[in-house]
Every structure is written in C-alpha cells, then in structure tokens.
ZADREN-590134 format. One record per residue (C-alpha): z, x, y; residue number from 1. Coordinates in steps of 0.1 Angstrom, whole numbers, plus 5000, padded with zeros to 4 digits. Layout:
% ZADREN-590134
- Z,X,Y,NUM
...
This chain:
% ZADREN-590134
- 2440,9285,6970,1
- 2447,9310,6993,2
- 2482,9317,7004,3
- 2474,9309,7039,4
- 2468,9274,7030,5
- 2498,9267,7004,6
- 2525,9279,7027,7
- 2513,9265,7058,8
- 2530,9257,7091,9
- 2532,9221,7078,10
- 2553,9229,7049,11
- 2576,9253,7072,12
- 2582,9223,7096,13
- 2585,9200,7064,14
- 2615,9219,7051,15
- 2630,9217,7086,16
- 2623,9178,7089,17
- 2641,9175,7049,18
- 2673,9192,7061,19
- 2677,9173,7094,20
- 2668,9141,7077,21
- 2687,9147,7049,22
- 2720,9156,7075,23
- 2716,9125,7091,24
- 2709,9098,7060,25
- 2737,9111,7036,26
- 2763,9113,7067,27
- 2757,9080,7074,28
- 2758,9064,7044,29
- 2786,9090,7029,30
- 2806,9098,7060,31
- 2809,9136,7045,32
- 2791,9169,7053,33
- 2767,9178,7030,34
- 2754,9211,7018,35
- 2716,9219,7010,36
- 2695,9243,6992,37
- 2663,9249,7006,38
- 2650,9267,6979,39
- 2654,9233,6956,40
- 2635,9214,6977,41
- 2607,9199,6958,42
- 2570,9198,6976,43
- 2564,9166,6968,44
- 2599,9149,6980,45
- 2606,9116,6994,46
- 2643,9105,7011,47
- 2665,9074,7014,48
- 2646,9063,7049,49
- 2612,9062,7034,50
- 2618,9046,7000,51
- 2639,9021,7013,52
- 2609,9009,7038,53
- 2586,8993,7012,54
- 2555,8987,7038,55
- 2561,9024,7037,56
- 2569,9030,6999,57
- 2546,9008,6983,58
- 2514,9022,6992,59
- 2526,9052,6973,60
- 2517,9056,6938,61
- 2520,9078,6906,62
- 2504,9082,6883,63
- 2509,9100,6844,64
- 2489,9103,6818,65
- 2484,9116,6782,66
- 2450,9133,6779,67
- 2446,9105,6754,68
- 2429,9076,6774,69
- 2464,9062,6783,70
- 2486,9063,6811,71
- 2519,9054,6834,72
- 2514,9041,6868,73
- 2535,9024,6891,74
- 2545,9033,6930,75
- 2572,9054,6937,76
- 2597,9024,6936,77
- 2586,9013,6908,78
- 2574,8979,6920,79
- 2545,8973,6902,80
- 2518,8971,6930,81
- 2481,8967,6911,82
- 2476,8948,6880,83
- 2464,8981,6867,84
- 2501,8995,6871,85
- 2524,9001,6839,86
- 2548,9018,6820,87
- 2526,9019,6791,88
- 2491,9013,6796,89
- 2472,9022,6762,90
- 2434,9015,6746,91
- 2436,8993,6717,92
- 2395,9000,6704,93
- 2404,8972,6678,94
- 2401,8947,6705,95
- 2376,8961,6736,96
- 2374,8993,6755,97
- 2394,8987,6778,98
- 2430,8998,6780,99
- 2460,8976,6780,100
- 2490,8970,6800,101
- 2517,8969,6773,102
- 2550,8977,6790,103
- 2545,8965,6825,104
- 2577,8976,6838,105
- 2617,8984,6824,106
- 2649,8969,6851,107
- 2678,8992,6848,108
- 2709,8976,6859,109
- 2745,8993,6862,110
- 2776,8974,6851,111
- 2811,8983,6864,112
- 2840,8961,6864,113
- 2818,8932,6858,114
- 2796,8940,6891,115
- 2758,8936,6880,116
- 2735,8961,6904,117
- 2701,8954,6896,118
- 2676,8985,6902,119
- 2644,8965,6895,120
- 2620,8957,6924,121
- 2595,8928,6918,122
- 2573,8907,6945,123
- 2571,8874,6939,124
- 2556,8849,6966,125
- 2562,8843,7003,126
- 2570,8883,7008,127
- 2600,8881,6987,128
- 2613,8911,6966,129
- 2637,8910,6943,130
- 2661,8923,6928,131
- 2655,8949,6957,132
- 2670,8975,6935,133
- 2649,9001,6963,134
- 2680,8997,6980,135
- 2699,9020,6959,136
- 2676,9048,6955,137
- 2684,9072,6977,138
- 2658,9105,6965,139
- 2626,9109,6946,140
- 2610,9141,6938,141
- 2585,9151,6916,142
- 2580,9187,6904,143
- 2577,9190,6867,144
- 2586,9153,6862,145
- 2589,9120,6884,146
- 2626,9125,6887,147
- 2648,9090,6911,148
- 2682,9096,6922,149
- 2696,9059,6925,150
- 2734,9057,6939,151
- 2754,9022,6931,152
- 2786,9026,6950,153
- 2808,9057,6931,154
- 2777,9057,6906,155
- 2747,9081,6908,156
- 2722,9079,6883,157
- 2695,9098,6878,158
- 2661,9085,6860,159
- 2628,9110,6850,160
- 2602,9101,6835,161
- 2576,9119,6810,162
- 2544,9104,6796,163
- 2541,9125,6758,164
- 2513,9143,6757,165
- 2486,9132,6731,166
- 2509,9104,6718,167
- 2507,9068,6734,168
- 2545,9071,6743,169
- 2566,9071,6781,170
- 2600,9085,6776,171
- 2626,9081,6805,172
- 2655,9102,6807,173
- 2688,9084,6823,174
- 2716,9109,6836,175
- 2750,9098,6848,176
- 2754,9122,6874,177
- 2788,9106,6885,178
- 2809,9078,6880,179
- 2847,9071,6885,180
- 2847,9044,6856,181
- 2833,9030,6825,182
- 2800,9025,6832,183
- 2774,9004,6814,184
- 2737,9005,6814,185
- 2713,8972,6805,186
- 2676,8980,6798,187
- 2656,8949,6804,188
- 2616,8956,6798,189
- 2590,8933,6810,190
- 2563,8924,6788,191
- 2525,8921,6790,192
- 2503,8929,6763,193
- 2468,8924,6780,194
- 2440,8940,6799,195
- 2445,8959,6822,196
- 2420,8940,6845,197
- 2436,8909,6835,198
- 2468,8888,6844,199
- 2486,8870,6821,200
- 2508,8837,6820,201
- 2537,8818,6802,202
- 2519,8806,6766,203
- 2531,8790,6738,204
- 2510,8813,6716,205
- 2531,8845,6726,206
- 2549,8857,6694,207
- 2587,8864,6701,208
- 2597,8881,6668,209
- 2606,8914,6665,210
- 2622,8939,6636,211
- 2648,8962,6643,212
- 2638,8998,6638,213
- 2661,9029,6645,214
- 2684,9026,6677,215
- 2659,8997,6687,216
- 2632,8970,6679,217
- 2597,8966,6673,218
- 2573,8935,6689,219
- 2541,8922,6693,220
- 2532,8894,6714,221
- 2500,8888,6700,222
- 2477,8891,6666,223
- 2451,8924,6670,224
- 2473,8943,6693,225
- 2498,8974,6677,226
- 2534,8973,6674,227
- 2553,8981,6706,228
- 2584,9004,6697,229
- 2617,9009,6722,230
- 2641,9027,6715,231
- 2672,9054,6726,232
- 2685,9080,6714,233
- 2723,9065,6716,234
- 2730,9035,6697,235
- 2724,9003,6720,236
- 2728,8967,6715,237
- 2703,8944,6715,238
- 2706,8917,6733,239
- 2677,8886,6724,240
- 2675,8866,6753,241
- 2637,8856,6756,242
- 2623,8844,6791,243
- 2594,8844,6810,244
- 2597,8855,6850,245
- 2566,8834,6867,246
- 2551,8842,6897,247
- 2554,8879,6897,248
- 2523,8890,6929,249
- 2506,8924,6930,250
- 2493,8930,6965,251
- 2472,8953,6964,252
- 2451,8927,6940,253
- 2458,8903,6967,254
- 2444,8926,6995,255
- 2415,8930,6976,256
- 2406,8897,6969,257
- 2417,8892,6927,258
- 2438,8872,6911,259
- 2471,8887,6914,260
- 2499,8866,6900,261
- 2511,8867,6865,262
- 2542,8857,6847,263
- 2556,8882,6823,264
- 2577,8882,6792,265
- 2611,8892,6788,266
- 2625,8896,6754,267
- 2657,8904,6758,268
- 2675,8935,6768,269
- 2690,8970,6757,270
- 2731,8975,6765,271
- 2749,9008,6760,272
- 2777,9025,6775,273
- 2772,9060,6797,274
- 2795,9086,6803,275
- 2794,9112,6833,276
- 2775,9141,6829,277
- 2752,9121,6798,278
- 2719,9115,6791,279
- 2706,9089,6771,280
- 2665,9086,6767,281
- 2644,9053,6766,282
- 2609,9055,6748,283
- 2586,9031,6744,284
- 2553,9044,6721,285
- 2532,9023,6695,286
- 2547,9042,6665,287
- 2583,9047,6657,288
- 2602,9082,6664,289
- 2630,9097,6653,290
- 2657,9094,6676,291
- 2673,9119,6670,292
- 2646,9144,6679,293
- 2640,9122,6715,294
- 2665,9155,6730,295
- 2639,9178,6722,296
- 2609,9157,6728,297
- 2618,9151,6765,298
- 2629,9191,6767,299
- 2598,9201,6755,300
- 2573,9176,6773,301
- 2595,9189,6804,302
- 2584,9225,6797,303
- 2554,9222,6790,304
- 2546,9204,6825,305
- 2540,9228,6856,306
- 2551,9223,6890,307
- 2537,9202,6917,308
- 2550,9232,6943,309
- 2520,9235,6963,310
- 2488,9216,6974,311
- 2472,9244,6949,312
- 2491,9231,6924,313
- 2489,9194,6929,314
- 2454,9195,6926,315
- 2452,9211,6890,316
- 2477,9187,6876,317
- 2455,9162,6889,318
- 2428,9179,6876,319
- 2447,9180,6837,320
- 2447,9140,6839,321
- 2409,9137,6839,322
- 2407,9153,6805,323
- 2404,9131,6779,324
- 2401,9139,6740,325
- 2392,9110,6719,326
- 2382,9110,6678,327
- 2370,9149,6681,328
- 2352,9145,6711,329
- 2361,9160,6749,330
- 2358,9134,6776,331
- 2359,9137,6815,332
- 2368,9104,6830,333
- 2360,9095,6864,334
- 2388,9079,6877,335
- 2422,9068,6871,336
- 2432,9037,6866,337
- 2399,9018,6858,338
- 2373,9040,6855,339
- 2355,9054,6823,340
- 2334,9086,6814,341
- 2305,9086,6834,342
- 2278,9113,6832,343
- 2276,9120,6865,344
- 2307,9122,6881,345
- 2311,9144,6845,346
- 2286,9169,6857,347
- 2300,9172,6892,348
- 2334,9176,6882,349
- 2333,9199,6855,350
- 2330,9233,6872,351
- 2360,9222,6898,352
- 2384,9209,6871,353
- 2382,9235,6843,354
- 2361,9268,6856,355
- 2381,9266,6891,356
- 2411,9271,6878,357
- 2402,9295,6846,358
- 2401,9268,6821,359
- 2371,9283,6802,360
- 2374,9270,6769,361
- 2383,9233,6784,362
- 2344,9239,6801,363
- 2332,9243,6769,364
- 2350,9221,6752,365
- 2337,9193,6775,366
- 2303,9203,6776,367
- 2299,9203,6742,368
- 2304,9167,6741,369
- 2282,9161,6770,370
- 2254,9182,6757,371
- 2254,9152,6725,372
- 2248,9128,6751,373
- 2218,9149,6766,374
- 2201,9155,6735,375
- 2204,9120,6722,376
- 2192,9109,6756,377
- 2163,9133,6756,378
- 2153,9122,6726,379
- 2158,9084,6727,380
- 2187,9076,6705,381
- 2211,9059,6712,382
- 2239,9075,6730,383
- 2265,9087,6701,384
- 2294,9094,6723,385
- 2316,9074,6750,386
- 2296,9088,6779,387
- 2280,9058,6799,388
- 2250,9060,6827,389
- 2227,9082,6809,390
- 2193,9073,6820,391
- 2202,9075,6860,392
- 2176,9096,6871,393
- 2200,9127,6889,394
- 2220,9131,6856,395
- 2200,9156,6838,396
- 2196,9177,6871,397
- 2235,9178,6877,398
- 2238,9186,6840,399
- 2217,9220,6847,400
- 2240,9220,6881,401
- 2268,9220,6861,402
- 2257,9249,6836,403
- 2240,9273,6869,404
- 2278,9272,6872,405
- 2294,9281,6847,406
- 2267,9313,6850,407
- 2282,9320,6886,408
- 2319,9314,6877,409
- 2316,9334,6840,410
- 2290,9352,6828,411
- 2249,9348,6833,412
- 2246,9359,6800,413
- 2268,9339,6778,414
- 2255,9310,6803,415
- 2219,9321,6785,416
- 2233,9320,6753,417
- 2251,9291,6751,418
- 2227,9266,6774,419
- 2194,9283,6778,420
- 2181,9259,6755,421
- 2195,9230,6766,422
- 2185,9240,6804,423
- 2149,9248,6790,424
- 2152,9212,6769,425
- 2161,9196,6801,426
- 2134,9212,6824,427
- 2105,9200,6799,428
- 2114,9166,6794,429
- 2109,9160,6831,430
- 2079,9182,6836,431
- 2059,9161,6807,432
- 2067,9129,6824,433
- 2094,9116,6796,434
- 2121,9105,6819,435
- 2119,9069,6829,436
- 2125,9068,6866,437
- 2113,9104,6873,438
- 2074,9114,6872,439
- 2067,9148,6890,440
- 2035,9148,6911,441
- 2015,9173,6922,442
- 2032,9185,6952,443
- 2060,9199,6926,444
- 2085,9167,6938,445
- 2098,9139,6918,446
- 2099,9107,6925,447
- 2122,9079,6917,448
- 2122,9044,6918,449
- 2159,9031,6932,450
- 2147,8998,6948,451
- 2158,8977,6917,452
- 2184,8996,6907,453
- 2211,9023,6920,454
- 2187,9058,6917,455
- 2222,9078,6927,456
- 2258,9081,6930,457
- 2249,9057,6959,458
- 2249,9030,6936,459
- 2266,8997,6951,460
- 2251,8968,6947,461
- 2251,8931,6955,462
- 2238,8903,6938,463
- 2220,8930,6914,464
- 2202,8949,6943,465
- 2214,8984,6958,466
- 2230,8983,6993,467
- 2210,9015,7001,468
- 2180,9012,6982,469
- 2173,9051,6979,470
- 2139,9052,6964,471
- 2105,9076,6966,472
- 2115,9111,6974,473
- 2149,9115,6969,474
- 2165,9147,6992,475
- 2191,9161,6969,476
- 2172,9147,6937,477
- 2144,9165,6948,478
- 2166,9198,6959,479
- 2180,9204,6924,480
- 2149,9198,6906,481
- 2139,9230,6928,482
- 2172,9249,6919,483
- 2166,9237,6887,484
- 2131,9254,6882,485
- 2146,9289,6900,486
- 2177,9289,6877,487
- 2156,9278,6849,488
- 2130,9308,6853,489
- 2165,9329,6855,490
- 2175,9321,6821,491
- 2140,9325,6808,492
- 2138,9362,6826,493
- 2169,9367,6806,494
- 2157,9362,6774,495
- 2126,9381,6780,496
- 2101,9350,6782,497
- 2086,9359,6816,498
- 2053,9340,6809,499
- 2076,9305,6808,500
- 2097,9320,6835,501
- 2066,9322,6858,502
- 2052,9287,6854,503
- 2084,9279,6866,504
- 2083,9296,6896,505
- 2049,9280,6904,506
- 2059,9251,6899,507
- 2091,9260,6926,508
- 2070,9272,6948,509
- 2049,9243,6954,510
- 2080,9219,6953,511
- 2095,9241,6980,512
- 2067,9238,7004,513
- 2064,9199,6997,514
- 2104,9200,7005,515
- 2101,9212,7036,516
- 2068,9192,7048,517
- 2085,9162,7037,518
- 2124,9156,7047,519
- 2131,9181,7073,520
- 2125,9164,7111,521
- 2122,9175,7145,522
- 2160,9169,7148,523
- 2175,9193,7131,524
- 2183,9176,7096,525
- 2165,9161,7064,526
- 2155,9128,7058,527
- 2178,9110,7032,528
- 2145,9095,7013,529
- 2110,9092,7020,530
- 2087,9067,7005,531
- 2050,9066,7016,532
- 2054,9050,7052,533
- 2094,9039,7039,534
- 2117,9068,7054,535
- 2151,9070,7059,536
- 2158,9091,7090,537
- 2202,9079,7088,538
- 2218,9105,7089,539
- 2237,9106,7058,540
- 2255,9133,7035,541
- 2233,9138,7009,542
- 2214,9164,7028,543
- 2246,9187,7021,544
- 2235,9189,6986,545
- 2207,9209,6996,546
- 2221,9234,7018,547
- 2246,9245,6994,548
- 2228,9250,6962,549
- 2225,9286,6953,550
- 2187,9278,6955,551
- 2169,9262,6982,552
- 2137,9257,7001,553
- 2157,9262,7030,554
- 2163,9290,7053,555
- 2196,9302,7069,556
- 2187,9285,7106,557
- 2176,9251,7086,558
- 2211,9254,7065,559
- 2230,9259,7101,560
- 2212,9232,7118,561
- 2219,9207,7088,562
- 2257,9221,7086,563
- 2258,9214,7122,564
- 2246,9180,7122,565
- 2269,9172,7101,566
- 2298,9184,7114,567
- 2291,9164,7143,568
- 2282,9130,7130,569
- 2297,9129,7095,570
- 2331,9155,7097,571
- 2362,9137,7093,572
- 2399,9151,7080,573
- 2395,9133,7049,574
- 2356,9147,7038,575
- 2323,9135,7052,576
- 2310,9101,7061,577
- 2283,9084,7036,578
- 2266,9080,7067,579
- 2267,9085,7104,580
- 2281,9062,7130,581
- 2251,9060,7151,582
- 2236,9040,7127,583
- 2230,9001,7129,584
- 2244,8997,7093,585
- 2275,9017,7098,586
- 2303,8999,7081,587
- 2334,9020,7080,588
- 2366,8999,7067,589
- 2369,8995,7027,590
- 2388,8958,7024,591
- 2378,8926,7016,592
- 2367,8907,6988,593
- 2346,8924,6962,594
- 2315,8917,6983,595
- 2325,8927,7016,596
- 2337,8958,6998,597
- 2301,8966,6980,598
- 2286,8963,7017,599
- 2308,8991,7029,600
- 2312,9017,6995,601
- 2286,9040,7009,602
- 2280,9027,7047,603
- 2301,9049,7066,604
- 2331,9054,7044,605
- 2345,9086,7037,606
- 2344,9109,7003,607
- 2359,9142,7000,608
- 2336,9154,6966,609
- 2309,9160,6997,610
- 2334,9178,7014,611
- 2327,9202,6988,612
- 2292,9210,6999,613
- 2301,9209,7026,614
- 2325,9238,7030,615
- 2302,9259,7004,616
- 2275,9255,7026,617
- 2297,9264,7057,618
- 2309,9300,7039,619
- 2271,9309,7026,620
- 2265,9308,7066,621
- 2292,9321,7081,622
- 2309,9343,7050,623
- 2346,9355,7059,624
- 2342,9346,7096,625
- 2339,9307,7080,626
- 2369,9307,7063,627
- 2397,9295,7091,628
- 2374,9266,7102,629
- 2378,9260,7058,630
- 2414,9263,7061,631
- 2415,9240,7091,632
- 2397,9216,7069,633
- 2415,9217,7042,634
- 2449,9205,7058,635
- 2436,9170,7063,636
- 2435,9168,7021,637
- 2466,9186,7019,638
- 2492,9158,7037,639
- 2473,9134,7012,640
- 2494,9146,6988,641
- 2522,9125,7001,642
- 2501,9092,7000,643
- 2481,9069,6981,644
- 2479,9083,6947,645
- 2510,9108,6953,646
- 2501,9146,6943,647
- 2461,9133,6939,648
- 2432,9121,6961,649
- 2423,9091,6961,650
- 2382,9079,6955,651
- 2378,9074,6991,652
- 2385,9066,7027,653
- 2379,9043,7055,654
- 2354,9062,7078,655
- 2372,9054,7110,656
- 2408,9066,7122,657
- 2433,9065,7103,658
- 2415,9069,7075,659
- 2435,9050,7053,660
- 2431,9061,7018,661
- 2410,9035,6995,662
- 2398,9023,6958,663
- 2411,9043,6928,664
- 2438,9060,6931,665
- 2430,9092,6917,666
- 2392,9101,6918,667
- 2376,9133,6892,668
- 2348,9147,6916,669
- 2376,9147,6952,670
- 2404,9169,6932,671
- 2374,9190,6915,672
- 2351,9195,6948,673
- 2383,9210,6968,674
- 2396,9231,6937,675
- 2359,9247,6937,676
- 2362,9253,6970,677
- 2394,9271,6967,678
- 2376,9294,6937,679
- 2350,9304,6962,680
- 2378,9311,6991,681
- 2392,9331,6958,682
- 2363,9354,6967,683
- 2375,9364,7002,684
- 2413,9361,7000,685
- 2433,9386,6972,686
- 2462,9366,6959,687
C-alpha cells in the first residue's frame, strides 16, 4: 500500500477529530483537563460518544480467530448481536462440521462497598438492554489486541482480549488501572453449547455438573460435546449459582428474518479480589492450562500479533484469519463467521492473501492442499480434503488463474516447476471433453450449462433454480479458458515442448476470434452470456474479468471502452455493482427474509473482489497516470475499516447510497482483491 494512501488526509483530520472529541467527553464527564498523546492513538479507535450510542455501536463487530477453524466474535460492546457471535466458537467434528458456540459471552461486574456495576450488555425483548454495562466504557482500541477501557466511578478497568493461536482457547486480560478501595471482580459466563446456526433454550437435559480443575472448573452441558475449561491465573472462588436468562434476542438474526431468541445457561460465577496496577487473566479453552504460565501466554500471543496501524495493515490481519490448517492440510475459508472452504473463492483469494503480502510459503502451503482436490476431481474420486464445490464449471480455470500468478508475483520458472503439470493436467481434461458442464466446440469456446444450476460465483438460487441463470457462453468462463491456453503454451515453451505449446496456441487463436464475434456489442461492452438466440446484453461486472487478465482477445480501445462502461454504470465507493441500474431487474438493497435476500445477492448489489479487476484493468490502460483515480478509489474501502466487521470488509454492500455494508462480516476474495491491488500499485510507488 502505498504511503500516499495509508497516511491520508482522512487519517490527518481523524487525529484532529480524536483530540477535540476526546477534550470535550473526558471534561465533561471528569470536570479536569486532560493531556493526550497523539502518537498513542490507535488507527482503529473508538470514544465514549460512539460506544455509548448502541444504534451506532452495535453494527460494529470483531472478529478473532485461531487459524484453527475457531473463532471470537462479538461487537465492539460486547452485546452479542448474531447468533453466530461468541467468546468461544469451536468445531467439534465428533458431532457435525459445523462449529459451535460454546462460551457465548462472560459479564464482568465491579464490587465496591457493596455497589454491584454490571458491565454486561444483553437485548432482551421490546428494545430493552440490560445490564447496559455500555454505559461505563469509555474507550476501545484495537492495535495488537481488542483492548476496553471501562470506568465505574473512582474505578478504571481495563479488559483485552487474545484468541491463542492454534489452540481452541480466548484469554482476556483484566487490569485495574485505578481504584481508591478494595475492589472485587465477579466473572459470570454465559453458556451455550450448540451450533452456531442454531439457538438454544431452557432444557431439562442440560448437564449442570462440573469438576474443579486448577484456579477453576470444568463443564459440559451436554453428552458428545468436549469439556469446557475457565480458569484465572489468581485464585478465585467459585460461586454455583445455576440459572438460565430466557429471552436473550440477537437482531441482526431478527433483521434478517431467523429465529433469534435463545435462553442461555448460567452456571455460576468466578469472584476474586483486584488490586491497582494488577492483572488477572480469564481463559476459557477445551483443555486445561497451567495457570501459572497464563502471564506468559497472553505476553507472548500479544507479541506475536501485529498492528492494526493502517488500512495496509488491517487488511493483512484480515487476510491471516482466512487461513486455516486442519489434520495436516492448509485450508482457505471463504468467510467468517459461517462460511467454509470453497474452491472458488480459494482460487481467487489466494494470490491476494499470501503472494500480496510476501507470504510465499503460505501460497504453497495452500495450494498444495488444493492441488489434492484437483487431482481427485480430475480423476473422479472422491474429494479427499475439506474443499467443497469442486465440479462448478469455472473452478479449474481459476485454479490455473491462481498459479499464472504466482508466475507473475515469483518466479515463471519455479511456477513451471512446481505446476506445469497440474496446469497441463488441467488444460486436457477440458480439451477431451471430461468436465461435466464444459464441452469445448469448435469455435475454440466452452460452453456451460447454468440453467439448472449456479454455472458461477453468481450462484443464488430460489426454490432450486439460479436467479441469473448464466448459461451457454459464459464471458469470463470463456476469457480464462483463453488465458488459460496462452499461459498454458507459456509453461510448455518453458519446458522445451513447443509442439504441445503450439496446439495450444491454435486452439487460442480460434477461441479469440469466436470471443470477440460473440460478446462484444455495438455499445461498447461484452455480453454477460450468450446462448443460441438467449443473450444477456445487462450490463454486469463479469466483463471486468476479461479486461484484466494478463491474456485477452481484447485490444487496448475494447479494454477502455469496457473500463468505461463500467465506471459509469457499475462504480460505486464500495466496489462494482453485480449489475447496472438501468436494468429492469435491478435490485439493490440486501434485507429481508432469506428469499427476498436470494432475489437481490447478485441484482445490483455491490462486491469489492470485482473492484479488483477492476482497478487492474484501469492501471494496464492508463499505467502511472491511473494510479490517483486508484487511490481515490481506494478511500471508499478504507473508512470501512471503522464498520461492519471492524479492521475487515464485509461480503458485500447495498448497491444504492449509503451502501450499508451486508452478509458476512468478513469476506476472503474483498480483503484479497484490494491487497493485490496494492502489490501491483507496489510496482509504481517505492516504499
């Protein structure tokens, strides 16, 4: 990311706003001058006036994870908003797939002189919140670690929060930062123990045993699930005091048209004194630890963090979370929190997540998982690994995407020698015919057959069928086939097998011709699909794809007068539309039930993955005198950082002003498109 970007006029006026709004909170409330340090100031920082506004707050959420297939989500009140949201949120592959909402959520409470203060913040029905402990927070900042700064009267309290890496374990730091008396602390969790796209209620068959362990206790609400371990490092009583609190609501479930209340169980609760200037940690993991080593734990899960300082920098810790490791294999998943590994969005990720940012080994390590589930695909085994979607008919052609790549970020040759083969592999399976919904004709195009199902990422559907049912001649399906065959023939010059490499090139050449004859129009873009007499002349993203491959049938004016379509009918400040607002079917606003939702996925709302083609194909036309109008772009992204999924991108947004911020919180191919794009601004910028 270029310097230009990460220290931006924005960030300048953002300090300024921090210190005035700072002055003016902490005076009022304190009645005393305060004293700042700019240099402190965390990028992603969030004040007394904002967090105390929930219809402001709560639509901001965070989101930690382990690498491991588990994570820690909540919002930045911690008022659980989605069912999905959780302390500890863990797969349990004895029971499903799925992962599992363990620890929902943990209510701090500060005792002095007999005065209870709640912090916990829960909705329960008719709009009502309680115990409101948002009241009392008056900072949250995250730069290594999630870090709230509560104050109770004389009483300021300080909470972070780590999720361990590769361990299914949340550890949460408390820090009496001052206090003019003894001072208690009562750790109350709150129970759930099932999926994490499920609710659960008060039941008789809910087991309320547990076993002490050191400084703590161990439970389990129910038979096939694992031990659930809390504990602190400083001796703390337990206190049994089982209950169930009913009618807890999550509204962004509500909003979206799922069940979304749930009762959840309460054991009991942890007590402990705390004296100024300590720090006592909480954890909560499915094996027992040592707690005398939770010190050094924390320490060293703080270290080994990095900074959330910049928009740069947001976006690779993002990109960390995606990764996956699972019984010896490397997994990219798609989406946090409900999404799995999915080939496609593995493929289009890839390059963004680990070659953007250097991560070469991490490349490898991911595609040599991914290459399993080509090969067994190819050759009509069942899938061995945990990647699902196989058999849509773009996968294998974003798989050599992925590789032509790694070629232009590292090396052609160790490209060659690591995935010649499997690019080879892949090119012949289609050209004999194999692939199930992809027969190559004569004209050197394939064509697919997406009216029964989903043919691409497209792929909404109701009542079975595809919303847009993308079928015949495919445009970007059939524009990396081409930059398949010229970057296959590459390889093949490389290793000397020029006769292959030829019939490769004939075979381009033809498919380039039929390219052209068939999708581009009179108007100055492509047609998204064309079918016999069924064409699709909307005007919709997809087109993109073509312009910015490294090899297309296109020439510079065609690539210009695409771009400039675009920019006119599909450019927002969050990405590009899924299709124009001329159209009849445009349907911009994500909300409503599940089926109003389906109608609208790919109608007119907005994704910022294609704002990834998009900008690559803005700097092949326009080089270095591109790359302020790519700056300017960026800076929509960049204030996402401070919503929705907080230091992430969300999976998409409403395609009409404001562009509110939609589905998963955190989505693999929007962090990867816009780190790739920074790689190639890398090119012209020296930092």
């Amino acid at each position: 990311m270029s310097k230009k970007i990460a220290y931006s006029l924005k960030e300048r006026k953002k300090v300024c706003n921090f210190v005035l709004g700072q002055r003016k909170s902490l005076q009022e409330s304190e009645k005393k001058p305060i004293q700042y340090d700019i240099k402190k100031m965390s990028y992603l920082q969030f004040e007394k006036t904002l967090l105390t506004n929930l219809q402001e707050a709560l639509p901001k959420e965070i989101l930690r994870t382990n690498r491991s297939g588990a994570y820690s989500s909540s919002s930045i009140v911690d008022c659980n908003t989605r069912k999905y949201h959780g302390l500890l949120v863990v797969p349990v592959p004895e029971i499903d797939d799925k992962n599992h909402v363990l620890l929902s959520s943990l209510d701090e409470t500060v005792i002095q002189h007999g005065a209870e203060f709640n912090l916990g913040l829960h909705k329960y029905g008719g709009d009502v919140f309680s115990p409101n402990g948002h009241k009392y927070i008056r900072e949250f900042t995250w730069d290594k670690v999630p870090t709230t700064l509560y104050r109770v009267g004389g009483v300021i309290l300080k909470k972070e929060k780590v999720f361990q890496h590769f361990h299914n374990r949340v550890l949460i730091r408390y820090t009496l930062v001052d206090a003019h008396s003894v001072t208690t602390l009562r750790l109350r969790p709150f129970l759930a123990f099932r999926a994490a796209n499920q609710l659960t209620h008060e039941n008789a068959a809910a087991n309320r045993n547990y076993e002490e362990v050191d400084n703590g206790i161990k439970t389990c609400m129910y038979d096939g699930y694992p031990d659930l371990y809390m504990q602190t490092n400083k001796k703390a009583e337990y206190i049994f005091e089982p209950n169930w609190y009913k009618g807890i609501e999550y509204p962004k479930d509500q909003e979206l048209g799922y069940d979304y209340i749930e009762d959840l169980y309460v054991p009991g609760y942890f007590e402990f004194n705390i004296k100024k200037g300590e720090s006592v940690i909480f954890a909560a993991g499915l094996e027992e630890i040592n707690t005398r080593s939770l010190k050094k734990t924390f320490d060293e899960e703080v270290e080994v963090h990095t900074s959330r300082d910049s928009f740069h920098q947001c976006l690779i810790n993002a990109a960390h979370q995606f990764h996956n490791k699972k019984k010896g294999e490397h997994y990219i998943l798609a989406g946090y929190p409900w999404f799995k590994a999915r080939a496609r969005d593995t493929f289009v990720s890839l390059p963004g997540l680990t070659l953007a940012n250097d991560e070469t080994e991490r490349y490898i390590s991911a595609m040599k998982t991914a290459e399993k589930a080509i090969s067994d695909f190819i050759a009509g085994k069942p899938i061995s690994v945990k990647i699902y979607e196989m058999d849509a008919p773009d996968i294998l052609l974003w798989a050599v995407w992925c590789i032509q790549q790694y070629a232009r970020m590292v090396d052609m040759n160790d490209a060659v020698k690591r995935y010649g083969k499997l690019v080879e592999k892949i090119v012949n399976y289609i050209r004999q015919g194999k692939h199930p919904n992809l027969a190559l004709h004569e004209n050197g195009l394939l064509y697919t057959n997406g009216q029964e199902h989903p043919a691409t990422w497209m792929n909404s559907t109701i009542n079975g069928r595809p919303v847009v049912p993308r079928t015949g001649y495919i445009v970007e399906i059939c524009a990396l086939w081409y930059n398949a065959l010229i970057f296959a023939a590459q390889m093949l010059e490389s290793s000397n097998k020029q006769k292959e490499a030829d019939e490769l090139k004939d075979i381009a050449t033809e498919c380039g011709k039929s390219f052209r004859s068939t999708f581009i129009n009179d108007y100055g873009y492509l047609m998204d699909y064309v079918d016999g007499f069924n064409i699709s002349w909307e005007v919709r993203p997809n087109m993109l794809i073509a312009t910015s491959l490294e090899n297309t049938p296109l020439t510079q004016a065609e690539r210009k007068s695409v771009f400039d379509i675009c920019t006119k009918e599909l450019r927002t400040p969050k990405g590009i539309r899924s299709l124009s607002p001329k159209s009849g079917a445009y349907n911009p606003i994500y909300q409503g039930g599940q089926q109003e939702r389906d109608a609208a996925y790919h109608q007119g709302t907005v994704w910022p993955f294609m704002l990834g083609f998009y900008l690559e194909t803005c700097m092949k036309i326009y080089k270095r005198s591109g790359l302020s109008f790519v700056d300017r772009c960026l800076i929509g992204l960049e204030e996402e950082m401070y919503y929705h999924g907080i230091g992430t991108l969300p999976e998409l947004f409403d395609g009409n002003p404001p562009f509110h911020g939609r589905g998963a919180l955190s989505f693999a191919m929007n962090v990867a498109a816009i780190l790739r794009v920074n790689k190639l601004l890398s090119k012209f910028y020296n930092y």
